[in-house]
Structures are given as C-alpha cells and as structure tokens.
N, C-alpha and C positions, 0 to 999 in steps of 0.2 A: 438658495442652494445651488451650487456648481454642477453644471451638465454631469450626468453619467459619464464616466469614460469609458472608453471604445479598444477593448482587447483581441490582441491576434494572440489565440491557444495555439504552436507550436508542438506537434508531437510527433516522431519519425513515425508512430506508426498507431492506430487508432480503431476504434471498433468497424469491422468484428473482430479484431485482435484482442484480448481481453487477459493483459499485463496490471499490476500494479500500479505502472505510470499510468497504463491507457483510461484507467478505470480515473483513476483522480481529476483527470484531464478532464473528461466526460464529466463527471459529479460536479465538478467546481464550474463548470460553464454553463451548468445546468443550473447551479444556484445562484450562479451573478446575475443570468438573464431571469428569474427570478423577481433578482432587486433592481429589473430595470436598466442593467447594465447592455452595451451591445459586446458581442463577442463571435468570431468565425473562427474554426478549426482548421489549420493548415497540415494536411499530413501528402505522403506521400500513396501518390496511385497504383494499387494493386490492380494486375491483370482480373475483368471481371468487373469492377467495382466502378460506379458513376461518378464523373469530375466532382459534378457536386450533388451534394446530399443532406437531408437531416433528420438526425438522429436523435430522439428525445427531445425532439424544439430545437437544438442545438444544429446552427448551419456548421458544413461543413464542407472544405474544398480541398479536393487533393491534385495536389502540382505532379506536372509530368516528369515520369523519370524512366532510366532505359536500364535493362539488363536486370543483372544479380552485381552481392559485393560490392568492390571498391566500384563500379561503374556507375552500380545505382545511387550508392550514396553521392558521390563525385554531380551526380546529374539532377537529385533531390535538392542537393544545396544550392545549385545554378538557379533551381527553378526559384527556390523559395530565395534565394536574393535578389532575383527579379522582382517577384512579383514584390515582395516587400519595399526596394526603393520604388519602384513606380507607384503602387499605392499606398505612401507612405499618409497623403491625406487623407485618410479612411478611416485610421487607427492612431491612439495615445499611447499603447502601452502594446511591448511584445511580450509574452509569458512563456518564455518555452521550459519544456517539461524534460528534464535531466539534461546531463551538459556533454551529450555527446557533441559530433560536429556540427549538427543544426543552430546548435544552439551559441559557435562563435559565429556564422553568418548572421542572427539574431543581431550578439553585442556587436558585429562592426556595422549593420546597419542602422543600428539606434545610434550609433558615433557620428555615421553620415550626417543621418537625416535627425538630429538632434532629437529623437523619441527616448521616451522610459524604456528601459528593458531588467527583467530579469529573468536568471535563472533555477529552477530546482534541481535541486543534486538527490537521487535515489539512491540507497543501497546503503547497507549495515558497514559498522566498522571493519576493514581489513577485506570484505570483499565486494564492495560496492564500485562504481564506475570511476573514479578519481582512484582507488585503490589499484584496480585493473589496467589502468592505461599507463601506469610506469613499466608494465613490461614490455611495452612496444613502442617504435621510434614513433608512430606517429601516435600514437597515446601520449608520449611525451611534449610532442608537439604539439595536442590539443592542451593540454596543462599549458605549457607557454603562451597560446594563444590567449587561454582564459585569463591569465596574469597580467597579459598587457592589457588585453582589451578592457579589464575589471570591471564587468558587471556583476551588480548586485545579487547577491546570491539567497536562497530559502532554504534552508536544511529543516528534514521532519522532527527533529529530536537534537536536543544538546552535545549528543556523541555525536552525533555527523555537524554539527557544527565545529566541534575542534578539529572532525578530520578534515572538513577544509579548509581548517587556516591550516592545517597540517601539510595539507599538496599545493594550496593556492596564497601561502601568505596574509598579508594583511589587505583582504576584500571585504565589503561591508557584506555581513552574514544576518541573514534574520531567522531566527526559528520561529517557522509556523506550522503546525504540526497538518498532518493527514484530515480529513473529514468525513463523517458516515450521512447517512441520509437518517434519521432518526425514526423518520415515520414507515419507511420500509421495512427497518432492522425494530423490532417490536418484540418484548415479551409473549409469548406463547399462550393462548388460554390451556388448558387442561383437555381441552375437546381436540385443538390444534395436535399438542404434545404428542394423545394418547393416536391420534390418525397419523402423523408421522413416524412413531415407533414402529407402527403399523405398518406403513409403508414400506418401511427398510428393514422390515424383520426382524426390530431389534426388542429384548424383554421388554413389557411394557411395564413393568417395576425394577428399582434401582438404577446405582449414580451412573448418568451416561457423559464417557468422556469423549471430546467431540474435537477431531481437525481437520480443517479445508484448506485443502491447497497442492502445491507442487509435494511429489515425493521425490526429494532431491537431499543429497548427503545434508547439508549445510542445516540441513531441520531437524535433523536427527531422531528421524523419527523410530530405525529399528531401536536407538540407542533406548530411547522413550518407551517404546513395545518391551522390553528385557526388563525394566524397571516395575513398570504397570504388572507386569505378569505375576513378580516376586512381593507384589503388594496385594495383589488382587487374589492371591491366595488364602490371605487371613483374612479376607473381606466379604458381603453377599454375593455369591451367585450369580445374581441377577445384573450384576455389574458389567458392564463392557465399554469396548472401546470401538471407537469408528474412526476411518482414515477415509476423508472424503477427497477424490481430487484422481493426477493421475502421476504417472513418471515410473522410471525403468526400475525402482524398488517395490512397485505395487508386488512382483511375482514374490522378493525378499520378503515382505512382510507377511503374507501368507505364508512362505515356507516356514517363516520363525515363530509364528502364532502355532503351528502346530508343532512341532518343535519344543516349545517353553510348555505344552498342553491346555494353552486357554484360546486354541480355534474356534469352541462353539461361542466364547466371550470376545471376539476379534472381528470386527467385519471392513471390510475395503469394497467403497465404494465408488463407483465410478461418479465425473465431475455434474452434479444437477444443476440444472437449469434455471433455476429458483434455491440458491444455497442457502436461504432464510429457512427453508423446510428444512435442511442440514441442524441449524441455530436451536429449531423448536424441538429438534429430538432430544438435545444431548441438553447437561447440568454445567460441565463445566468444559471448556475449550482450552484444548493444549497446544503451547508453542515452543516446542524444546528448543529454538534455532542457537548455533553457535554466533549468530551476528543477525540484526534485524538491523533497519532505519524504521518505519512504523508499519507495522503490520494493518491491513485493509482488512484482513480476515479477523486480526485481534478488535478490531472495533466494532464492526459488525456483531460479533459474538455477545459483545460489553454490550450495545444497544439494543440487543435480541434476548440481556437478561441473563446470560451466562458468566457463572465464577469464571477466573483465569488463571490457570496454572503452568507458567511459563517463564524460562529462562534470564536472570536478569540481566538484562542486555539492551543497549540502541533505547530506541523510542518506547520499549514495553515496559522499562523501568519506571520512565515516566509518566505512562497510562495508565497504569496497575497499581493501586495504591496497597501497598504490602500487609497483608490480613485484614482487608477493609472488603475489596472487592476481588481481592485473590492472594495466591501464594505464587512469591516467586524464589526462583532457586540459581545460583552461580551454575554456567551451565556445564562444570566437571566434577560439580557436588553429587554425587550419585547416590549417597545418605542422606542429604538434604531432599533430595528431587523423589526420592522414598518414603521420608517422612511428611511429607506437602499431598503426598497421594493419600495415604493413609489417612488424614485428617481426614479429608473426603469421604474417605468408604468408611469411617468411626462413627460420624455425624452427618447421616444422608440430608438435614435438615438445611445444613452449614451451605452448601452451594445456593441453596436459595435465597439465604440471607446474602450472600455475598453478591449471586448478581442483581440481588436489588440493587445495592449500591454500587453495583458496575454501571447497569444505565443511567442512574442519577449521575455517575460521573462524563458517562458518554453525552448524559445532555448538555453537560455542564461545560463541558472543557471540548468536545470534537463533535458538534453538530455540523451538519454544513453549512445552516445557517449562522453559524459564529463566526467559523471559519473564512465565509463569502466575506461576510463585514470585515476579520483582517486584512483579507486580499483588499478590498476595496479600499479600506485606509491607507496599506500598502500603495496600491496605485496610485492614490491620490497623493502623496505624500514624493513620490518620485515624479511626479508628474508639477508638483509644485517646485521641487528643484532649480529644473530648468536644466539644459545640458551642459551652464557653466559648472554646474556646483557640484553634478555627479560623477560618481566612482570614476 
C-alpha cells in the first residue's frame, strides 16, 4: 500500500473560532490523522494565541500577520506563501477550506511547486462566498484568479456544485459532502433526555422542536416561530420550541413568542458548550433557511436521533430523505411548512420513528469516517495525476 499522504488544512481562521468551516476543518483532520494520515493546520495568528499548538491531536501553526482588514489579510497570505513554497517537501496535498484569498495562494503554489491542491467552496445557493464576491472588484478578482488558476474544487451538496460551474466555469467540481462525528452525536437514553429537559426548563413530556445555531435573517427563524405558534395551538401543551445559539434576533424572538401568546411554550437559549445536550432535549430539529450548503447542525441532530423538519434547500434536500427521516417544505410554502408541523404534534410517536432513520442515514452517508476515506481517495487520486494532467 502507498504511504499515507501528507496534508496542509488551510483555514483563514480556526478554533477557538467555532464557524462552519472551522469546525469541518477540525473534524476532518481529526479523522485522517485517525486513518494514519499526517496533517498540520495553517491559520492565521490571533493576538493571544501560541505559534503553534494542538488541538484535539491535531498540530497546528499559525503564520504571522499584522493589523486588521485588508492588512491583515494582505500579510496572512505573504506568510502562508512563504511558508508553503519553502516547505513544499513536507506536504502532498493542500486542502484549503473555502475559496477566499488564501485559498488562490494555495492554487498558485501547488502550480509552482507542482503539489495537489484543492479547494472547498461553503455557503448555500445565492449567498454563499462565490455569490458574495461579484459585488466587489476584488471579489471579482478572486473569481478570476480561481478560473485561471483552476483548482479542483469540493462542493457540500449538488446545488453548490452548479453554483460553481455558475461563477467559475468549467473546473473539475467533486461533491463531498460535510461529516459528523457519529459517536459524539448519539441517540439520547431516556435518563439523558429526561436530565436535559430538566436542565433547560423545558416540559419534560411532549414534541420538543430543537434549533442551534446563528439567529440570523437567512434562517428564518421569526418566520418559523409565527408558523409553530399557529400550529401549536391545535396541538399538546406540553409542546415547545427552543432556539439554541445567539445573534441580534434573540430580543425578536422573545418579543414574538409573547406576542403570538406561546412564551411559556418558546424558550431562547443561550449557545452551550456541549450542544449534543441541545440534540438530547428536543424530537425534532428545525432548519427553516432560505439557502443552506450543508448544515453541521443538520447532521449532528440526524446522528443524535432527531426527525428533520426543514426547508428544501442546498445540501438538506439531500440529507433529509423526505418522510423517511423528516419533512421538508419549499421554504415560501407557509401551508406546507404548517402542515409538516402538524404531522408532528398529531403523532408524538412519528419523531421517533423518523429519527431512527435519521441516524441510520447519518451513519450511512455522513460519518467522518466515510467522509475521511473520500478525502483520502480524493488525495490520493490528485496526487496520482501528477502536475501534468491536473486542472
């Protein structure tokens, strides 16, 4: 068998920062080194924080850079194309993590110094990072750069696969989707459940609907709160909703919960430190977003046993297998996304059937250990190329 390959993780910014990318970043270096593989995390140095470090087994080194802004960035990329042609003999394969500017110093140094490179593109249809950077010259500029430089691209989901032959042409695109830790995110015992409800105050009978994350327009979560409330009136009591996480809507959704009169059934929770106790309160996990690429939180939920009742959209179309292991709804169907709640509160029994087959599908299709083994075939596979024959 052929050595392990040797990967540089690329991410502008990295724990304790605890984003979408940073988190993927983290889990997937966690599971290569794992399978044996070597890997170092390149980010950039926050005031505070030690050159190098390691976090969860996983080494990590962050490159000097000065100021705020365009300086810092400007000075992150200097570093990290230093260090990368100089230690080009160290490493097979560059991995950076969305396609901001780090990630065209990435593809012109894999063109140099003839290494693999790719990169992952984050964010949901229409407002993800390729979306966002046509309004600015040099957002435009990085487009251009990706296009010549054409490196091999990873999209989480088949919608962010067309959007970037949409911005970027004909680059070679692979869907590989997101991955959860399986043995973290775990069904709930009954003992767990009932100490968790307990935790958060919340009834410790009836369907508990469950979300973590940003309270940010694009989630729509007052739109969500207005719907649940007009459904949750024909339904138990005992029924509630929890909004785990934080952002400048948390005061909004309290004012509305009292407001529609289902405050003592509404609770907003600040972001915990263990969100798997989030997972073991609730039934079913809601993601109303007007645009997703693959939710971290949607997987987590699925592998911790929870139905899904969420907007069909991006990568959740494709995780969500439609009244199998959730309901999902067009996310301006306001009838539809009424009658999906309703099923729920009809049939308390129905969430449990459904996220059995949520984790069965979470083991099946987005472990990390699946996941690991795409990457690694992926590597290995650009890695056999050779720098004639790549993108």
């Amino acid at each position: 068998m052929a050595r392990a390959p040797s990967i540089v993780m690329v991410s502008a910014s990295f724990h304790p920062a605890v984003g979408g990318a940073e988190k993927q970043a983290r889990e997937l270096s966690r599971a290569l080194i794992r399978r044996g593989e070597r890997v170092v995390v390149l980010t950039r140095r926050l005031p505070g924080l030690n050159r190098e470090d390691s976090i969860d087994g996983v080494p990590v080194l962050r490159l000097w850079c000065l100021g705020q802004g365009l300086l810092n960035s400007v000075s992150f990329m200097a570093s990290l194309f230093f260090y990368l042609m100089r230690r080009a003999w160290s490493y097979d394969v560059i991995h950076a993590h969305l396609a901001g500017s780090p990630a065209l110093v990435c593809a012109l140094v894999a063109k140099l110094r003839g290494k693999a490179c790719l990169v992952k593109v984050g964010g949901g249809r229409g407002v993800g990072e390729l979306s966002g950077s046509r309004g600015s010259l040099s957002g435009r500029a990085k487009l251009w750069g990706l296009r010549v430089l054409a490196p091999p691209i990873v999209a989480v989901a088949k919608e962010v696969a067309g959007e970037i032959t949409a911005h970027l042409g004909a680059l070679s695109v692979q869907v590989v989707p997101n991955g959860v830790d399986t043995e973290r995110y775990r069904p709930a015992t009954d003992l767990e459940r009932a100490e968790a409800r307990s935790r958060f105050g919340f009834p410790a009978a009836g369907i508990g609907f469950v979300y973590t994350g940003r309270f940010s327009p694009e989630k729509r979560l007052l739109w969500f709160l207005a719907l649940w409330a007009e459904a949750a009136r024909h339904g138990p009591s005992s029924s509630f909703l929890a909004f785990f996480g934080e952002g400048f809507e948390a005061p909004l959704l309290r004012r509305e919960a009292v407001r529609l009169g289902v405050s003592s059934q509404v609770f907003i929770v600040a972001p915990v430190a263990d969100v798997s106790r989030a997972y073991a309160a609730g039934d079913v996990f809601i993601l109303p977003s007007v645009s997703e690429g693959l939710s971290n939180a949607l997987l987590e939920a699925m592998a911790s046993g929870l139905a899904a009742l969420a907007s069909r959209v991006g990568g959740t179309a494709e995780a969500v297998a439609e009244a199998e292991s959730g309901f999902l709804f067009d996310p301006n169907d306001e009838e539809g996304a009424k009658r999906q709640i309703h099923k729920f509160l009809a049939r308390p029994s129905l969430a449990r059937e459904m996220g059995s087959a949520a984790r069965a599908r979470a083991l099946d299709g987005y472990s990390l250990t699946r996941i690991a083994e795409r990457y690694d075939a992926l590597y290995r596979s650009l890695m056999d190329q050779g720098p004639a024959s790549r993108p």
